[in-house]
C-alpha positions in Angstrom: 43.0 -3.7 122.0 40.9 -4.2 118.8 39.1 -1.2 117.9 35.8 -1.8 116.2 33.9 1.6 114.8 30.8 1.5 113.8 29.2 5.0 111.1 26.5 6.5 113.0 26.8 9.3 109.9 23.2 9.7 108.5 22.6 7.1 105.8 23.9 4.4 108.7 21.9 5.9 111.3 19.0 5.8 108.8 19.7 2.3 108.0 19.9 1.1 111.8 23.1 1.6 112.7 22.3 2.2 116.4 20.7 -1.1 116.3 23.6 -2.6 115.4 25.9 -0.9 117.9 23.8 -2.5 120.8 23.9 -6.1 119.0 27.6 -5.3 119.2 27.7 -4.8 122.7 25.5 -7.5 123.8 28.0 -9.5 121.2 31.3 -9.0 122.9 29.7 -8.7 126.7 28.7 -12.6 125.7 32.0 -13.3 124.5 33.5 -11.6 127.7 35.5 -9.1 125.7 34.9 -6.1 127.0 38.8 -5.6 128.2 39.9 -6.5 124.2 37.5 -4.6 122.0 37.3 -1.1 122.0 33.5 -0.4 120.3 33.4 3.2 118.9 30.5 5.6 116.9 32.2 7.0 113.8 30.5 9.6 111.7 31.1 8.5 108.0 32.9 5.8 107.1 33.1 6.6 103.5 30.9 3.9 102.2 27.3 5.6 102.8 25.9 3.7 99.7 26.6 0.3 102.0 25.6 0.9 105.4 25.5 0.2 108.3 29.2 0.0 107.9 31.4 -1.8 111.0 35.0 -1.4 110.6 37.0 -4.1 112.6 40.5 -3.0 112.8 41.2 -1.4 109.1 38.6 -4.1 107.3 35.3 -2.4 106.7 32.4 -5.1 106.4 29.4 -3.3 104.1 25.9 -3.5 104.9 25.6 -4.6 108.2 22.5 -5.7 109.7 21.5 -6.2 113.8 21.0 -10.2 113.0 24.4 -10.8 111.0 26.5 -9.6 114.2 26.5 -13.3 115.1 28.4 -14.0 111.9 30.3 -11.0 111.8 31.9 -11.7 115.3 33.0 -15.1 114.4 34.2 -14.0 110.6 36.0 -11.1 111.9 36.2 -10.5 115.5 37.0 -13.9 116.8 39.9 -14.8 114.7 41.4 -10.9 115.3 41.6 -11.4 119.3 42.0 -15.0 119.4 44.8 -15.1 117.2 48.7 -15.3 119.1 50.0 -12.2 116.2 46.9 -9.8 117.9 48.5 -7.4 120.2 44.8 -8.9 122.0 45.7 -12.6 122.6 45.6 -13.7 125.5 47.2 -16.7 126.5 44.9 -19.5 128.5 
């Protein structure tokens, strides 16, 4: 299962980060991921000069707006569960 965290830690949270947690669910519930993606809250990611910060396995993706969850699931998401290495492929 991927494991997507999002910082909910006070300079995300300032910055929108619960925003972006619900255009993260509404992102993989379209997809029809909901049995490969694990979507946590994480308080500080360590990068509280770029949030919102979404980490995506062990890459962390800086400054992370509600409207670029499009982009980020097909940059990073996509490829991670579609791929036939992911312990989240799926065959057919």
């Amino acid at each position: 299962m991927l494991q997507i965290k999002v910082c909910i830690g006070s300079s995300c949270h300032l910055k929108g980060s619960y925003d972006v947690i619900r255009a993260l669910q509404a992102a993989i519930a379209c997809h029809g991921l909901q049995d490969r993606i694990e979507l946590q809250a994480g308080f500080c990611l360590g990068q509280c000069m770029h949030g919102v910060v979404v980490q995506v396995g062990e890459q962390k993706i800086l400054g992370v707006f509600p409207e670029q969850v499009g982009e980020l699931m097909r940059k990073h998401v996509l490829p991670e569960v579609n791929s036939p290495g992911s312990p989240t492929y799926q065959n057919g």
